[in-house]
N, C-alpha and C positions, 0 to 999 in steps of 0.2 A: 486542982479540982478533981484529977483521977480521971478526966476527957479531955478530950482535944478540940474544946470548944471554951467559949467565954459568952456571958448574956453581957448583950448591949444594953445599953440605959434605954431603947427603949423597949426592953421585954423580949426582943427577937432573940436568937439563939444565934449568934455569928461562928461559924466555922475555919479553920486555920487551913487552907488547902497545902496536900504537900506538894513542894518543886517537880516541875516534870521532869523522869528521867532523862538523860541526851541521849541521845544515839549512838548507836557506836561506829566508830568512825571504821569505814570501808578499806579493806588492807587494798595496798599496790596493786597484788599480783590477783583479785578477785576478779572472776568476770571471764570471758571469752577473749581467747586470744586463734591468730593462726601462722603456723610456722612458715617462715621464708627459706627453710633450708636445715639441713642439719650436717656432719662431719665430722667421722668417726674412727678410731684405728684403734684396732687389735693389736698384739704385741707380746713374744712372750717364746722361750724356748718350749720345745717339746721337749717330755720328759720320757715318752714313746718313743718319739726319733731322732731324737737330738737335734732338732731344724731350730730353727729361728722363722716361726710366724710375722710376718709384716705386714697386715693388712690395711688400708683406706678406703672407707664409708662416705656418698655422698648422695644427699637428692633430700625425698621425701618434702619438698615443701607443698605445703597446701593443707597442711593437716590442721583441724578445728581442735583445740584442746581449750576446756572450761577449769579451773582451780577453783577450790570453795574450801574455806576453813575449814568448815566441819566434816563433807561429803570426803575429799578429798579432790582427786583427777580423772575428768573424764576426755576421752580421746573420743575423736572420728575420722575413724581413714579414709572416708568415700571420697574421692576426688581428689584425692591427694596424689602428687607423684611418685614414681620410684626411686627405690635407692640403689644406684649400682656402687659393685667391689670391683679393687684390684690389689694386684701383691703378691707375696710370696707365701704360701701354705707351711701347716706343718709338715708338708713331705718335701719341701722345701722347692716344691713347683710354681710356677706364675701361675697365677690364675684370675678368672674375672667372674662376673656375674651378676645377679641382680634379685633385688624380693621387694615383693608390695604389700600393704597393707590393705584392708578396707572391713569398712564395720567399726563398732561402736564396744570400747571398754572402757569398763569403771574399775578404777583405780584405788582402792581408799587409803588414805595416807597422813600424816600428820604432816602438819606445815606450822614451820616458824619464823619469826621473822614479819620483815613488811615489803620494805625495798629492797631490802637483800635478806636470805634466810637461807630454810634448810626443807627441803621436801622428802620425808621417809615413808616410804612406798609401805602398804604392810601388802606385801605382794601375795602372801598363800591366801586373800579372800579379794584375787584379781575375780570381774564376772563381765559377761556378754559376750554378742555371739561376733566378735573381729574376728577375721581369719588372717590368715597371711600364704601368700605361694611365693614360689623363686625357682632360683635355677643356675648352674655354673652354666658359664657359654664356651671357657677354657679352662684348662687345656680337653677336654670334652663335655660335651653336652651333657647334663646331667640335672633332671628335674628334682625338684624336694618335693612335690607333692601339695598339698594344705594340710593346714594346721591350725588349732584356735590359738589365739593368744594368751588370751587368758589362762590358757592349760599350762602354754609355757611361762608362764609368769610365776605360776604354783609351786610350778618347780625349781625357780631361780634360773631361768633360762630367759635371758631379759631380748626380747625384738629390740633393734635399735633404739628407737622413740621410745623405750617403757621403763621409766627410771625406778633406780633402785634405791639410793641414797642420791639425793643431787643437791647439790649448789645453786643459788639460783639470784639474780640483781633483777632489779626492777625500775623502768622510768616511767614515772606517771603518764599513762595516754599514750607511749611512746614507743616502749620495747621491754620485751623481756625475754633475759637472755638464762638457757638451763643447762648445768653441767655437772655431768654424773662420772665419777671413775669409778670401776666395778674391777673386781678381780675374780679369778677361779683358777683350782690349779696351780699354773705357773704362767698364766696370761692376765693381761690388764688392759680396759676396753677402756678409753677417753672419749668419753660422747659433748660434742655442744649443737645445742640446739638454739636457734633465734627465731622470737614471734613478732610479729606486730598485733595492733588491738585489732579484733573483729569488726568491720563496719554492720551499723544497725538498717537494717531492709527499712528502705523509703516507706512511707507511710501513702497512699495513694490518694 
């Protein structure tokens, strides 16, 4: 008839409704999570000194991280722990030390996948005001100062937790686990990360 209707026998004008869209079904790794830890090692000749860097990254749990398709990744370091180092330097000294996060970055990034994918950071439009400080404790005391994250993220100067390209599995409700190798130079950083789901504030 050239509409999307049909007349009833009795004179009414019956109408064909269309099927409701479905929803679309909520990926894995969607939603809020918080890290129980992370563990990390440097690696890599100097091409300066010729040393062999060895370094091992541990701590940081507590950190609130949100994943969303489209947004990408947002962080929250407030209350989260530190991370301390130890190892052998590129000047081929032991050393130790430690850095924290706190504050809030937005990440944006492409994510694929569901239970298991691929998270790619577009890290030159990292934004917000996260800082980070630290400090060697050996073999001398030596502050870094603060710094934003986001600045170093622009530059491909990735904080532990701020992935670059990662790997990442997924258990419904249960865990999810993030793992980024990154290289520069003649060094390659191995980062894994593990979350558990956020619990949702009691309702009073």
């Amino acid at each position: 008839m050239g509409l999307a209707a049909a007349v009833a026998a009795s004179g009414a004008l019956a109408l064909t409704a269309a099927p409701a869209a479905a929803a679309p079904k909520k990926k894995c790794y969607t939603g809020q999570w918080v890290s129980t830890g992370l563990t990390a090692k440097i690696t890599g000749k100097s091409a300066q000194t010729g040393k062999t860097q060895n370094v091992t990254y541990k701590g940081m749990a507590g950190i609130k991280l949100k994943l969303d398709p489209v947004s990408g990744l947002t962080y929250n370091f407030t209350g989260s722990k530190r991370e301390t180092f130890k190892g052998t330097n590129v000047e081929g000294v032991y050393t130790t030390g430690w850095e924290k996060l706190t504050g809030v970055l937005y990440l944006p990034a492409k994510i694929t996948g569901d239970k298991k994918g691929v998270i790619t950071s577009r890290n030159k439009k990292a934004r917000g005001p996260a800082t980070g400080t630290g400090a060697n404790t050996k073999p001398t005391a030596v502050s870094w100062g603060t710094w934003k994250v986001a600045d170093h993220a622009k530059i491909g100067h990735f904080d532990t937790p701020v992935v670059k390209k990662a790997k990442f599995t997924c258990t419904p409700g249960k865990k999810l686990v993030i793992k980024d190798v990154r290289k520069w130079d003649t060094f390659t950083e191995t980062l894994t990360m593990n979350f558990k789901p956020k619990k949702k504030a009691k309702k009073n």
